[in-house]
Steps between C-alpha positions, in 0.01 A plus 500: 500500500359468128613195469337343812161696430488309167576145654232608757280561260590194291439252779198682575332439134632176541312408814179695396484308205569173652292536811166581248578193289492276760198650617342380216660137422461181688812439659421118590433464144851636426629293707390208338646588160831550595467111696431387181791630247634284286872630619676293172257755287591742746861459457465559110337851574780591706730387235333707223499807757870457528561462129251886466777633712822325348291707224460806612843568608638453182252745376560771740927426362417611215389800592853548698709395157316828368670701794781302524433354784457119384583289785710123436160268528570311863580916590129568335311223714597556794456895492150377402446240788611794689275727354218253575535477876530888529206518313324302683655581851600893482158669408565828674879508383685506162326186398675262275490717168618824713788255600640364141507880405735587840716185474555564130560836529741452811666209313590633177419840520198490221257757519216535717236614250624236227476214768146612643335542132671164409339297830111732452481379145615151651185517689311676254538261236412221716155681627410555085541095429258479802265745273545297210457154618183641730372647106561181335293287771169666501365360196525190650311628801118473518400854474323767256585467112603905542774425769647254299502678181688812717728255654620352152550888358677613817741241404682688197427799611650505847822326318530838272458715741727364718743443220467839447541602843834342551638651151426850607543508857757233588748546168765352665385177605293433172744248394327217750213579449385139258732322695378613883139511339505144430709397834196668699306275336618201590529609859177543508384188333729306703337676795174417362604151447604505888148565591342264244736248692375620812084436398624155418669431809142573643288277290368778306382430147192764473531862427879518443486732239357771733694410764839572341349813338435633891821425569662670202261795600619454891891545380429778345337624795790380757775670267376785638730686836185519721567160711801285617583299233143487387348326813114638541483673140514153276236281758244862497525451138434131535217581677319751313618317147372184609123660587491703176651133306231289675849283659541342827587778760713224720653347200630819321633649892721191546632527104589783637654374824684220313654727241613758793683251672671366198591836458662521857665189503710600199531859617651335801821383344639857453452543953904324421601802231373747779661348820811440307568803262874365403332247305323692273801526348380736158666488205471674154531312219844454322447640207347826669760532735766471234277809305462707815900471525571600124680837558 
């Protein structure tokens, strides 16, 4: 019953959101921009959005090497693509990160709490590159000499306290943390690369600056469980950032669109690991199994 009131509630957000953003875009207009991709530039983006997530799962591996729960790679990706879909797919259920912790655990008998702290710092980590990159791009932005000179201090700052943060609260995995620091962010420039990809498949040249800072801004924003998959939260972001950035409302709603159904397209590919469990097929790594088997 829980877990349906949440979906309902998810797909309700989602709709909300959605419905009041088209409300206030031109959907012709829309239209007309996606007629008009450049689908070899197009192609690129989706390329660079695959690479973020070849990425990303080898970032969230190591956290499962510090549990012992490193998976063989080809065992890794396609828990991932998995992962993906059920993200995307399953918003009142386990989700995909609810379902790497029961497969593991069911698997190889790994601990629950190990697994789930391993896959929230996976997404943790990821959400703080987001906060870094978004610091690092508002000097470039056209806005007050104060916000600027706060973005460029937040910069050192956030890293020690977060730094600090993982040493004393999350012992265990400290270990990764340079290594899946600096795989976040290259998911995340490789995501921002995506979109940058995405404005030039459009013919956009003006403003690009503040239009991948929105959509560093809108991640953040769509990491967050309150919609399916993100759908409604990221374009209401669009929408408002775009007014406060002086950007073009239509423009910034199909980056938006675009970079959605890039998303879903690739999330796609794990609908085979999900009809057709067998072929999951997980698999430790040698060398771990061999250690878990020492007497």
């Amino acid at each position: 019953m829980k877990s349906l009131l949440k979906a309902f509630l998810k797909i309700s957000i989602s709709l909300v959101a959605l419905y009041y953003v088209y409300t206030k875009i031109d959907i012709q207009i829309v239209f007309e921009i996606f007629k008009k991709l450049n689908y070899p530039l197009l192609f690129v983006a989706l390329l660079l959005f695959v690479g973020s997530k070849l990425v990303s799962a080898i970032r969230l591996n190591y956290y499962f090497n510090v549990v012992n729960a490193k998976l063989e790679s080809y065992s890794n990706l396609r828990l991932y693509l998995l992962g993906m879909y059920y993200n995307l797919f399953l918003p009142g259920g386990i989700g995909g990160d609810g379902y790497k912790v029961w497969i593991l655990n069911k698997n190889f008998n790994l601990k629950v709490k190990d697994l789930f702290w391993g896959v929230f710092l996976d997404r943790l980590n990821g959400v703080f590159a987001l906060f870094l990159l978004s610091f690092l791009m508002v000097p470039l932005l056209s806005l007050s000499a104060d916000i600027k000179l706060l973005s460029i201090i937040s910069i050192p700052v956030s890293l020690i306290i977060y730094l600090i943060v993982n040493k004393k609260f999350f012992k265990t995995f400290y270990i990764v943390f340079i290594p899946t620091t600096l795989l976040s962010l290259a998911v995340q420039i490789l995501q921002l690369l995506s979109a940058l990809f995405i404005l030039w498949s459009n013919g956009s040249s003006d403003q690009v600056t503040a239009y991948l800072f929105l959509f560093l801004i809108s991640s953040i924003v769509a990491a967050l469980p309150i919609t399916i998959g993100g759908v409604g939260s990221r374009e209401i972001t669009f929408l408002f950032g775009a007014r406060l950035l002086n950007l073009d409302i239509n423009l910034s709603i199909a980056l938006s669109l675009i970079f959605y159904i890039i998303t879903l397209v690739v999330s796609l590919a794990g609908i085979y690991y999900s009809l057709n469990t067998k072929s999951l097929n997980l698999q430790l790594e040698e060398k771990l199994i061999s250690q878990i088997n020492t007497p």
